[in-house]
PAROFI-939355 format. One record per residue (C-alpha): residue number from 0; x, y, z. Coordinates in Angstrom, 3 decimals. Layout:
N
+-----+----------+----------+----------+
| num |       px |       py |       pz |
+-----+----------+----------+----------+
| NUM |        X |        Y |        Z |
...
+-----+----------+----------+----------+
***
This chain:
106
+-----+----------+----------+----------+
| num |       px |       py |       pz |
+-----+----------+----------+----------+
|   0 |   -5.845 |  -14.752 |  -28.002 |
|   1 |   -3.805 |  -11.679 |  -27.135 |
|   2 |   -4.259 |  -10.618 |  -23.222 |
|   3 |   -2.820 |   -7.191 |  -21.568 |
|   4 |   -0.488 |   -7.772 |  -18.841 |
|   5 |    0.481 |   -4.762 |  -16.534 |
|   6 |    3.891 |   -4.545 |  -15.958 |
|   7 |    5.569 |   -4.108 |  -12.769 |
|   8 |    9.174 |   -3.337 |  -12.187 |
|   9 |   11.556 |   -3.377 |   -9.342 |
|  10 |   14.888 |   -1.322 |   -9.914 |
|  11 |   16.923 |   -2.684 |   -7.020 |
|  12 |   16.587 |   -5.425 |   -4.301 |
|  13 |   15.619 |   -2.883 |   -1.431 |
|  14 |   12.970 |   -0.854 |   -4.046 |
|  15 |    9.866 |   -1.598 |   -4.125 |
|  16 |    7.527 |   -2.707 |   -7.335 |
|  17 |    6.693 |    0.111 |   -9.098 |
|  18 |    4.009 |    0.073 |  -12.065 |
|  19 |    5.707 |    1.234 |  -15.391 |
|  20 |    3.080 |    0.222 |  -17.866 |
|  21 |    1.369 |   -2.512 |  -20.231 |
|  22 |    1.955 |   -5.052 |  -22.679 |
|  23 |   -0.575 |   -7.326 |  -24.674 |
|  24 |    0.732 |  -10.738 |  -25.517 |
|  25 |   -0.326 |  -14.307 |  -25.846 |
|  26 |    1.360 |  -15.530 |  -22.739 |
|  27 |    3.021 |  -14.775 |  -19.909 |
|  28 |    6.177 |  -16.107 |  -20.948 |
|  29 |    5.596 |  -13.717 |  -24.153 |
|  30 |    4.580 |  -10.932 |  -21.347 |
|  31 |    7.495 |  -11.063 |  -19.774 |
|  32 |    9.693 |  -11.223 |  -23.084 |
|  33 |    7.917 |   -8.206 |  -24.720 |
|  34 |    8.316 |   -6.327 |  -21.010 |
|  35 |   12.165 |   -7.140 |  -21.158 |
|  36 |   12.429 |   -4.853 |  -24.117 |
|  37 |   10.368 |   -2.104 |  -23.269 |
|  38 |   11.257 |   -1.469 |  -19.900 |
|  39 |   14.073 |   -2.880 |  -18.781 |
|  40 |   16.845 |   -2.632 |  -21.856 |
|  41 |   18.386 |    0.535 |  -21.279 |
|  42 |   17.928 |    0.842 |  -17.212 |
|  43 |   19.282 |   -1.141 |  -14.521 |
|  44 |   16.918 |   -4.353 |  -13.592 |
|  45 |   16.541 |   -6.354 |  -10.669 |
|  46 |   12.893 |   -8.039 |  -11.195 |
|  47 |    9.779 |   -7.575 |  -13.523 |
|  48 |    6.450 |   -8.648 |  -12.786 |
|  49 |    3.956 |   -9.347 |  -15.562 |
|  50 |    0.402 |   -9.758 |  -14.213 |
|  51 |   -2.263 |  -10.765 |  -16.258 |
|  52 |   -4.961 |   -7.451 |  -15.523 |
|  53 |   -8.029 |   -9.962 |  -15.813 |
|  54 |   -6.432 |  -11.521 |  -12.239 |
|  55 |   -6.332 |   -8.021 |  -11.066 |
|  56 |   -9.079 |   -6.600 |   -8.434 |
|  57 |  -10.213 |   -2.841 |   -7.238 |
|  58 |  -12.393 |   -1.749 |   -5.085 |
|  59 |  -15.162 |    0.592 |   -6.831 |
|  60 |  -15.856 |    4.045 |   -6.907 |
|  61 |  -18.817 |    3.076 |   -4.900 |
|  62 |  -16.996 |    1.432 |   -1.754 |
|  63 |  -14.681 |    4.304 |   -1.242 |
|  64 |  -16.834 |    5.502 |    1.202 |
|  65 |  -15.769 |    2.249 |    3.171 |
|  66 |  -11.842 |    4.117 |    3.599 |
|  67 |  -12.792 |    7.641 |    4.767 |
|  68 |  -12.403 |    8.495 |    7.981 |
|  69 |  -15.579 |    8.366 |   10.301 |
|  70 |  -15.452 |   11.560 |   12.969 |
|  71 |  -18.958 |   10.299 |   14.219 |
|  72 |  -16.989 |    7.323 |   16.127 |
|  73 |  -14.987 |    9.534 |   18.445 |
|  74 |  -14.088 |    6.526 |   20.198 |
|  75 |  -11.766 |    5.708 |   17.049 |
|  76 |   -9.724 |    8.309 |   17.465 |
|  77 |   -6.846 |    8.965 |   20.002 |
|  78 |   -8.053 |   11.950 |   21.623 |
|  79 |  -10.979 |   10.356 |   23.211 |
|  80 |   -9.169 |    8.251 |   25.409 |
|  81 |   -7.389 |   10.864 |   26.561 |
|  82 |  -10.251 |   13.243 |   27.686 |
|  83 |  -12.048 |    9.752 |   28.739 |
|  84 |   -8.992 |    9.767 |   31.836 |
|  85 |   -9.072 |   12.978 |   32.410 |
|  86 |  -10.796 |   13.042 |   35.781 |
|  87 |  -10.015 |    9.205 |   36.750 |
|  88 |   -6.502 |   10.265 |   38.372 |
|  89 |   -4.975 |   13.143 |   40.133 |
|  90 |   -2.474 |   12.684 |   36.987 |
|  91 |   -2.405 |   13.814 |   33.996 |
|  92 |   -3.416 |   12.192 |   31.017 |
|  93 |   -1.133 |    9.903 |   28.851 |
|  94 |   -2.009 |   10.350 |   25.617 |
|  95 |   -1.203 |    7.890 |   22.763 |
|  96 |    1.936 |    9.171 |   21.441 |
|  97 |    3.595 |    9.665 |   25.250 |
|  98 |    2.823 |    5.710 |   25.774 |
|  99 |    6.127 |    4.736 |   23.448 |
| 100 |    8.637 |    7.115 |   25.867 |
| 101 |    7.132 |    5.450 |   28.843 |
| 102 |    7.729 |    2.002 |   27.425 |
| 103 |   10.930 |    2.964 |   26.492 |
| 104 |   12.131 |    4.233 |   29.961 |
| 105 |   10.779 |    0.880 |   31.965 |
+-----+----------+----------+----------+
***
């Protein structure tokens, strides 16, 4: 039975995997083969993935909601900690991206 693969291809050894398309075939082996000549003949190859798409997983349109950004939790977010010192010290606030010099310079 024929399958789709999607295929994945890597140009160079410090590039990442890149998707450049499809192929249906009856195995991987055959998925690879088939992605060979498609996508790799003319250009300059370093690997190609073939990945059968019934092993591949998404999230759904309905869990996006799960990756945007919640401004209800200000707690989350790196200005609260800053106006949460404020008051604490006669110094001033360090704020999140100040913490990296101070590392640095000890």
């Amino acid at each position: 039975m024929v399958e789709p693969y999607e295929v994945f291809l890597q140009r160079k050894r410090e590039d990442r995997a890149v998707h450049v398309g499809s192929v249906e075939a009856y195995s991987s082996e055959n998925a690879l083969e088939t992605a060979k000549e498609i996508y790799a003949r003319r250009d300059i190859c370093f690997r190609i993935v073939v990945v059968p798409r019934s092993c591949m997983r998404a999230t759904s349109s309905e869990e996006a909601v799960l990756f945007q950004l919640s401004f209800a939790k200000q707690y989350r977010r790196p200005a609260f900690f800053s106006k949460r010192m404020q008051g604490m010290s006669d110094e001033p606030p360090i704020l999140v991206d100040e913490w990296r010099s101070i590392d640095e310079t000890t």
